[in-house]
C-alpha positions as CSV (number, residue, x, y, z in Angstrom):
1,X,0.0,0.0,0.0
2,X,1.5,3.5,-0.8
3,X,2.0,6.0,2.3
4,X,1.2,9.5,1.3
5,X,2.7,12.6,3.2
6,X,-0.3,14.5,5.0
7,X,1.2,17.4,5.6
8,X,0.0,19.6,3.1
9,X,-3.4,19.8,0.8
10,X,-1.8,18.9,-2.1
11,X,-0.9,15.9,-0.7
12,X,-4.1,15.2,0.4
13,X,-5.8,16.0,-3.1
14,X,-3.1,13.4,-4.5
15,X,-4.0,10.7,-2.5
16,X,-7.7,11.4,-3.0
17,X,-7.3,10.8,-6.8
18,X,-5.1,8.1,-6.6
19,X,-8.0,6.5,-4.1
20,X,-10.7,7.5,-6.8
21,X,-9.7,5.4,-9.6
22,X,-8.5,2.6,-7.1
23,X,-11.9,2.2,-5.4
24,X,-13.9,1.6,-8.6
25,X,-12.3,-1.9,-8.8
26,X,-12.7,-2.5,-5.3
27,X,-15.9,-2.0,-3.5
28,X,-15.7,-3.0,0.1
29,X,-11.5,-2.6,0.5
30,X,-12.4,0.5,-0.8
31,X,-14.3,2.1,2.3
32,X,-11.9,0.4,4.6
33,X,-9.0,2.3,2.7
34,X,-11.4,5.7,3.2
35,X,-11.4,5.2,6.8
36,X,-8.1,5.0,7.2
37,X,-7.8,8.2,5.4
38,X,-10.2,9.9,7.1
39,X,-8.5,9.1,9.9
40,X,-5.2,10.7,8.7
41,X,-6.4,13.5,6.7
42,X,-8.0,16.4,8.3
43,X,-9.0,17.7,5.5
44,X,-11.2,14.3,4.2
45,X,-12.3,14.0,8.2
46,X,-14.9,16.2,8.0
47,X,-17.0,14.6,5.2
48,X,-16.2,11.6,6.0
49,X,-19.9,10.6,5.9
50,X,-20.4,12.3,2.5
51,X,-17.9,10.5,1.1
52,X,-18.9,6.8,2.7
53,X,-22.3,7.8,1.5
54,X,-21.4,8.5,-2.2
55,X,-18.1,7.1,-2.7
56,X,-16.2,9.8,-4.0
57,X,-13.3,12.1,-2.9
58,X,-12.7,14.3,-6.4
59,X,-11.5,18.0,-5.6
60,X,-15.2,19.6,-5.5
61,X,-15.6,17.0,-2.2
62,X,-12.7,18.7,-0.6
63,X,-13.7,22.3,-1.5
64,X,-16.8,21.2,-0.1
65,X,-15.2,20.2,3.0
66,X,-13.3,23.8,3.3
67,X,-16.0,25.7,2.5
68,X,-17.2,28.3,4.9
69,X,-20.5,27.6,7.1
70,X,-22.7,31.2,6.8
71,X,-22.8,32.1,10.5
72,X,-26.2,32.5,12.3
73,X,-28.2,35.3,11.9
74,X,-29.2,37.7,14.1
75,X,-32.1,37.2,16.7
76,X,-34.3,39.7,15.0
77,X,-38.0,38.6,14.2
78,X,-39.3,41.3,11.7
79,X,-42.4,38.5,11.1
80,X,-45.4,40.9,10.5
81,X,-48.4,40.9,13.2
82,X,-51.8,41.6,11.6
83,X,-54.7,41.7,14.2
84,X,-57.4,43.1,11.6
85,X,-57.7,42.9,7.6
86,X,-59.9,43.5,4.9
87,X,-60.7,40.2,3.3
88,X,-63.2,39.8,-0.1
89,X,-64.9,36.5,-0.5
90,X,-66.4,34.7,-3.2
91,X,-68.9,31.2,-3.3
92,X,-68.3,29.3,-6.3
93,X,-71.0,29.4,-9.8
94,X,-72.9,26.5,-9.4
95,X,-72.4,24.0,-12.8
96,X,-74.9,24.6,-16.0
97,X,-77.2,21.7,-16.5
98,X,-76.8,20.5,-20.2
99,X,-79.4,19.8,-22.7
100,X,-78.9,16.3,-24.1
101,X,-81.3,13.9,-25.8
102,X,-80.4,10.2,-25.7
103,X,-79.6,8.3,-28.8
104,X,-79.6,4.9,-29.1
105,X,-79.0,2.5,-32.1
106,X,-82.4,0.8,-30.8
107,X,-83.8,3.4,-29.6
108,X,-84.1,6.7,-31.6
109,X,-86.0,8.7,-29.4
110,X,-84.7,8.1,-26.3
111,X,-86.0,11.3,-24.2
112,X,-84.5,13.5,-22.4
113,X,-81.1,12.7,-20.6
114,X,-79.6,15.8,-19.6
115,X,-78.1,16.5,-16.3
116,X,-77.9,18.4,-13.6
117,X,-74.7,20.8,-12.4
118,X,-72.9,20.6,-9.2
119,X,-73.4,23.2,-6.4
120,X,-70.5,25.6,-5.9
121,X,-68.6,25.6,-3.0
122,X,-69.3,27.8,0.3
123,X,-66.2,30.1,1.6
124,X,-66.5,29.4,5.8
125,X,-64.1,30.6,8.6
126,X,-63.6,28.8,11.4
127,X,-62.1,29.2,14.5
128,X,-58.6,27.5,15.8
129,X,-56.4,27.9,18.6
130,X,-53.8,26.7,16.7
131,X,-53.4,30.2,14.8
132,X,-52.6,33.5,16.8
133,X,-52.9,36.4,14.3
134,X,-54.4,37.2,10.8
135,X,-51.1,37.8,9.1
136,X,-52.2,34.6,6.5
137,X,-55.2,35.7,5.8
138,X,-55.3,36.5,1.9
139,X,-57.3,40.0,0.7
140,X,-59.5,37.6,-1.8
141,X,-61.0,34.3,-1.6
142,X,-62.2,32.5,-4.2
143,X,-64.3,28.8,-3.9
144,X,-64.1,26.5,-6.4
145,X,-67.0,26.2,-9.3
146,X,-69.3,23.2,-9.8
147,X,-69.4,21.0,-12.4
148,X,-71.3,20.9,-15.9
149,X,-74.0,18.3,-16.4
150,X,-73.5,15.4,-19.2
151,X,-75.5,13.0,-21.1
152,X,-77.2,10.0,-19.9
153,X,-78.8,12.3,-17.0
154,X,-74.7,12.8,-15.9
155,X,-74.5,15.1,-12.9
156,X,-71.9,17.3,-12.4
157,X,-69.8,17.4,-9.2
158,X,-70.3,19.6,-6.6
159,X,-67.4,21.7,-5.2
160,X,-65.9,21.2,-2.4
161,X,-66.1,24.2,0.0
162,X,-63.1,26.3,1.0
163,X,-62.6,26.7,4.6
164,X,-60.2,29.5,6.0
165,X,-58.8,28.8,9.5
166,X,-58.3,32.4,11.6
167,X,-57.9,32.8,15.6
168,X,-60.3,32.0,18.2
169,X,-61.9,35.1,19.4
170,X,-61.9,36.8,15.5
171,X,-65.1,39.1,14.8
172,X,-66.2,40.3,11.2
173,X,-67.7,43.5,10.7
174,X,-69.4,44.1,7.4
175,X,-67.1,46.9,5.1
176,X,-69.8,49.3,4.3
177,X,-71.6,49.5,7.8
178,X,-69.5,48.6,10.3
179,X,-71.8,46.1,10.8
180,X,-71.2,42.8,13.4
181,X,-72.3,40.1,11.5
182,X,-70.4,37.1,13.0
183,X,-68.2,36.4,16.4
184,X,-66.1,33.0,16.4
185,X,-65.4,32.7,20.1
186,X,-64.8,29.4,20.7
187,X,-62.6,27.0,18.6
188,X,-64.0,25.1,15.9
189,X,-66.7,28.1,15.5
190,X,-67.7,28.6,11.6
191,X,-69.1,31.4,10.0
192,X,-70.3,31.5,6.4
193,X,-69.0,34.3,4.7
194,X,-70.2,33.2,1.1
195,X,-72.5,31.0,-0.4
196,X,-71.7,29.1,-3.6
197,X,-74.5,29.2,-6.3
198,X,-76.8,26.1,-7.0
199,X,-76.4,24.0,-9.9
200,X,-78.2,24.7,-12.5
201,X,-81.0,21.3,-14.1
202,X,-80.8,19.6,-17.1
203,X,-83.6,19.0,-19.5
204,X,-84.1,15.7,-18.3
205,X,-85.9,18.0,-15.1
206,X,-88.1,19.0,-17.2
207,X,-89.5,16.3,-18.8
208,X,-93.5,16.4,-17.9
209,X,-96.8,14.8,-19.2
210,X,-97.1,18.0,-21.3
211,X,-93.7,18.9,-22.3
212,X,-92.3,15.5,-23.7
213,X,-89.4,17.0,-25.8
214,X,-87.9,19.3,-23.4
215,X,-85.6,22.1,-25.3
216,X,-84.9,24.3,-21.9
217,X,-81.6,23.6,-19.5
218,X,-80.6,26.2,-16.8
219,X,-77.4,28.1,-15.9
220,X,-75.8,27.7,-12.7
221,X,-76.6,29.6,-10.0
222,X,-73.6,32.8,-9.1
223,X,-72.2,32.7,-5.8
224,X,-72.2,35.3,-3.7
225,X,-69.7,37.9,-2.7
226,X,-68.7,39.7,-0.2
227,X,-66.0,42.0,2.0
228,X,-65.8,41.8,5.1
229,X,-63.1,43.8,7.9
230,X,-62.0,40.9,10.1
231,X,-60.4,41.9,13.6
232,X,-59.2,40.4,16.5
233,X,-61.3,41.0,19.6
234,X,-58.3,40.8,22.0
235,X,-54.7,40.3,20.6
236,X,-52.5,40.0,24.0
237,X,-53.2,39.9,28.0
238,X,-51.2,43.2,28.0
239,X,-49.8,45.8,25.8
240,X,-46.6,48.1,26.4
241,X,-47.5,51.8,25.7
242,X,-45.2,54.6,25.5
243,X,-43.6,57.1,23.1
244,X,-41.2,56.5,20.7
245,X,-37.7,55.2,22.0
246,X,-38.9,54.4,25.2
247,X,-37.2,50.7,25.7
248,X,-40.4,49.0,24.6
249,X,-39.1,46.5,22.4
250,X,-36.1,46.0,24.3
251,X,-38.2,45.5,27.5
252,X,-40.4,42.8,25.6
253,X,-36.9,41.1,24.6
254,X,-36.3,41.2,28.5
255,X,-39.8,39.4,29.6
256,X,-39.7,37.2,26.6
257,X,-38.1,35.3,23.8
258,X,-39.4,37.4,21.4
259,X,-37.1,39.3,19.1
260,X,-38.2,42.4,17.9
261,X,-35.7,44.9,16.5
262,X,-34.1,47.2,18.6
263,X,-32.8,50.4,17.4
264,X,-31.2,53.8,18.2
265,X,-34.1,56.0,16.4
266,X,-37.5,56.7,16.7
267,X,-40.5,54.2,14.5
268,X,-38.3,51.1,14.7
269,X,-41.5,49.1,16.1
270,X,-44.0,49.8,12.5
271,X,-46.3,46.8,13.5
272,X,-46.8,44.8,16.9
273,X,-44.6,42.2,17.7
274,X,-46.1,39.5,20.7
275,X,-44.5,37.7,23.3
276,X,-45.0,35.2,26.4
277,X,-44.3,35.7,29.5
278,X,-43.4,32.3,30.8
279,X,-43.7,31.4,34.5
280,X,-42.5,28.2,37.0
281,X,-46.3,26.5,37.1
282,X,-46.6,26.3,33.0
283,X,-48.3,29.7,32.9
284,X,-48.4,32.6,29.7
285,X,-49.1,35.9,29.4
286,X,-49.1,37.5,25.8
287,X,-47.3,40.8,26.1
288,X,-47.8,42.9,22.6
289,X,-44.8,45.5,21.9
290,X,-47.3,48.5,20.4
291,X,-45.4,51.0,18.1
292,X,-44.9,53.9,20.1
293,X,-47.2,56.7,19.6
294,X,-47.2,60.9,19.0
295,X,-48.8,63.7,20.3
296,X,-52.0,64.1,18.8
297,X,-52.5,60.7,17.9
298,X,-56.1,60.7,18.6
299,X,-56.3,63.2,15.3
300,X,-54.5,60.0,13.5
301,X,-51.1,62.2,13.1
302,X,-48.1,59.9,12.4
303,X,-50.5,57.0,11.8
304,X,-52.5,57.6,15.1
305,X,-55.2,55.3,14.5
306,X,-53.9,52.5,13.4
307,X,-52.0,52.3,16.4
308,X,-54.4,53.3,19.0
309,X,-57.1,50.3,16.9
310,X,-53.7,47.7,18.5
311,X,-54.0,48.9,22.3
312,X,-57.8,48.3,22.3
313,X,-57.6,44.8,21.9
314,X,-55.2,44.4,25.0
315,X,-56.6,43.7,27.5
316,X,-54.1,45.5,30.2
317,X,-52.1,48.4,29.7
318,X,-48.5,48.7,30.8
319,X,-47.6,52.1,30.3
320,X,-43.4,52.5,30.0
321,X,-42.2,55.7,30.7
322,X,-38.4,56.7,29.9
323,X,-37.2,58.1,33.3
324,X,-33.9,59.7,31.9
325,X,-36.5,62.9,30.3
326,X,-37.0,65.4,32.0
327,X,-40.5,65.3,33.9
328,X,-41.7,61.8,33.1
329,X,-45.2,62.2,34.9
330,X,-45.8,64.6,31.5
331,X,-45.6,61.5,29.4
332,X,-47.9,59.5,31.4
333,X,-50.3,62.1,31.1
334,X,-50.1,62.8,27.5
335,X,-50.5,58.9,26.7
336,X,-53.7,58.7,28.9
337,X,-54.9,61.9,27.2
338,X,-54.6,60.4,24.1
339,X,-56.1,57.4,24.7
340,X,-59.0,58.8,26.4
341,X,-59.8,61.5,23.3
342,X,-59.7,58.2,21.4
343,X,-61.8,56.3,23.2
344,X,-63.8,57.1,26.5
345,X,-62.4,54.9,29.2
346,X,-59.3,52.8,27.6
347,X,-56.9,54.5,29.7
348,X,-58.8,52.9,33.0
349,X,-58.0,49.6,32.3
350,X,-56.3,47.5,34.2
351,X,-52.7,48.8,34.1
352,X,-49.3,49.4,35.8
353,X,-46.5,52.2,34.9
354,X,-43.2,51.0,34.4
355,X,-40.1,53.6,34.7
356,X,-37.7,52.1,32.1
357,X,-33.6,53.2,31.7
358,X,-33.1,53.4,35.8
359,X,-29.5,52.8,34.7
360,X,-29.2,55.7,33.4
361,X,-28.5,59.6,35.3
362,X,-30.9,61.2,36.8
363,X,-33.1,58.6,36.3
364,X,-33.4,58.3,40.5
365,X,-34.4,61.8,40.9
366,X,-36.8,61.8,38.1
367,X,-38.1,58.4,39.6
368,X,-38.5,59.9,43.3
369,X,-40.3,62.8,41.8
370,X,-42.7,60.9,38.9
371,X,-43.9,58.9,42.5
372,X,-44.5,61.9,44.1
373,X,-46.4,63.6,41.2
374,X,-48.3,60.5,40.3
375,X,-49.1,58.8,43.4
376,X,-49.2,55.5,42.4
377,X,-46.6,52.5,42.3
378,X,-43.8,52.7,39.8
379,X,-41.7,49.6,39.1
380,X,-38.1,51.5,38.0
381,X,-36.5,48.4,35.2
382,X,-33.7,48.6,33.2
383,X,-34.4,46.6,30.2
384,X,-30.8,46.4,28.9
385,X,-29.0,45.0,31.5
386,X,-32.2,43.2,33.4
387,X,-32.7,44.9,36.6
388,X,-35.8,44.3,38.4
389,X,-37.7,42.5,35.4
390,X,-38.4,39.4,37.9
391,X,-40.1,41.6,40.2
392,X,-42.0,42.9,37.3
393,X,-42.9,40.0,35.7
394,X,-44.5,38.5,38.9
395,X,-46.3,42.2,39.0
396,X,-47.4,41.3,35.3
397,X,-48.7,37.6,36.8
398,X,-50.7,39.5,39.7
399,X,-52.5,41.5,36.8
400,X,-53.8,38.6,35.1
401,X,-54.5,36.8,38.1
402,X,-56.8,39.3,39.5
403,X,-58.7,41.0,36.0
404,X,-57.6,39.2,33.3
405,X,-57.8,35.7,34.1
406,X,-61.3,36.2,35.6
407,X,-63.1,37.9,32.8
């Protein structure tokens, strides 16, 4: 047996050839010869399975081998959150029935025999815990079209109907009047958005004491169609409200896995991102990151509504307040303000107020003095490096426990 020097790669690439056109003539010597290789060569060590698998150790196997693995990528979830859409739907045309008379080589007037067309499918929601936002729920539906009749009184095949899975707790409102027209609240709840046209009958329908030769088929019936705006009645157990660069998103990286991006300017947060708050008896609470809002939001100024429409389907609030400003009891007011001129009562929900960036100066004194303007508990955090989000979480827990859970 030759002895190759395994000191270098070209070395190694030698011996890899010589071993290519040697194992062809021997099969089973020749994987016994690979692992001794492999167990020589650094380079052929790490494919070693690839080659067993395939038998081969050309040069592409060992640039293979060298090649670079990409590295991970970074923790950022930029996965869109949709908790209401506009969706059209559509039944399927029901099938034309077909006008056929049956002819026979014995029988020349054989009546009648056309037949009826398939019903069009229905387009039905329905409720599952399995799904947890709307972001796969497609603008237009369409259900599938029955079948055409055939001879020899032939029906055509009805459509199946399409059913759309959305979130337990999903309400649709009709587009033009706002009106409530369905509420899937429990799971395996259906609603029937559209219904699919009939089939249309055949000649051989026809066929009567007085009409023997029937000459008359009809079309299939249309389906129906319809928009609808489909919203989530509550998207998370609490929501984290503040202006922009608070430390909301990198406070909801602190309380959960959830990895929304984190950045130095304002608007990083465009759409909500959720996460759970996992606890020691098996326990979650959804906690939504809402994009941070503006003065005058209530007016819809830098895309007021759209957020304000996310916070009403939290059911707690957790306002976060960035205590290294000057006079943070100002931005507590102005967030309640504008959730009140929004909607009458939202900012009495259950809620806590959550000084964020203690690490920071001044943040002490501004903490001492947002207590003594406010007059209600504070819970000082420091989402970056960690401090005190224990005691908040279990602060979260007591939230649920007491409104939450019980509603």
């Amino acid at each position: 047996m030759l002895v190759f020097d395994w000191s270098g790669r070209r070395e190694a690439t030698f011996a890899a050839d010589n071993f290519r056109i040697y194992g062809k003539c021997q099969g089973w010597y020749s994987q016994e010869m690979l692992k001794n290789i492999c167990q020589q060569c650094h380079l052929l060590q790490s494919v070693r399975t690839a080659i067993l698998r395939h038998c081969s150790t050309d040069v592409a196997s060992h640039k293979l081998a060298t090649k670079k693995v990409k590295t991970r990528a970074a923790g950022n979830t930029n996965e869109s959150f949709a908790d209401h859409c506009k969706v059209r739907v559509r039944g399927g045309n029901g099938g034309d029935g077909s006008m056929v008379f049956l002819r026979q080589a014995f029988k020349e007037f054989g009546g009648p025999a056309g037949g009826d067309g398939g019903n069009g499918g229905h387009v039905i929601f329905r409720a599952s815990n399995k799904i947890s936002n709307l972001n796969l729920v497609r603008a237009v539906y369409q259900a599938d079209e029955g079948g055409r009749g055939e001879g020899n009184c032939c029906h055509g095949k009805s459509a199946e109907h399409l059913y759309i899975e959305v979130p337990t707790g999903t309400i649709f409102k009709e587009l033009e009047t706002q009106k409530l027209v369905a509420d899937l609240s429990s799971e395996g709840d259906m609603f029937l958005a559209a219904r699919g046209g009939a089939g249309g009958r055949g000649n051989h329908f026809f066929l009567s004491n007085e009409m023997r030769v029937p000459r008359i088929c009809e079309e299939g019936g249309r389906g129906e169609e319809e928009q609808y705006l489909v919203e989530l009645r509550v998207m998370a157990n609490a929501g984290l409200i503040g202006f922009p660069n608070a430390g909301k998103s990198t406070l909801l990286r602190a309380l959960s896995r959830a990895r929304p991006k984190v950045a130095s300017y304002a608007f990083t947060t465009r759409k909500p991102h959720i996460g759970m708050v996992q606890y020691d008896d098996y326990a979650q609470v959804s906690v939504a990151d809402i994009p941070g809002l503006v003065t005058d939001a209530h007016k819809n100024r830098g895309l007021g509504f759209s957020f304000l429409r996310h916070i009403q389907r939290c059911s707690c609030l957790l306002y976060v307040l960035d205590l290294s400003q000057e006079e943070p009891w100002q931005q507590l007011k102005d967030l309640k303000y504008e959730l009140e001129q929004f909607e009458t009562g939202l900012s009495e929900r259950p809620h806590a107020i959550i000084g964020n960036k203690i690490d920071l100066p001044k943040a002490r004194k501004n903490l001492d003095l947002l207590r003594e303007k406010v007059q209600l508990p504070v819970y000082p955090v420091s989402a970056k490096f960690l401090l005190n989000i224990e005691e908040l979480k279990c602060h979260i827990r007591k939230i649920y426990d007491e409104h939450i859970d019980k509603s």
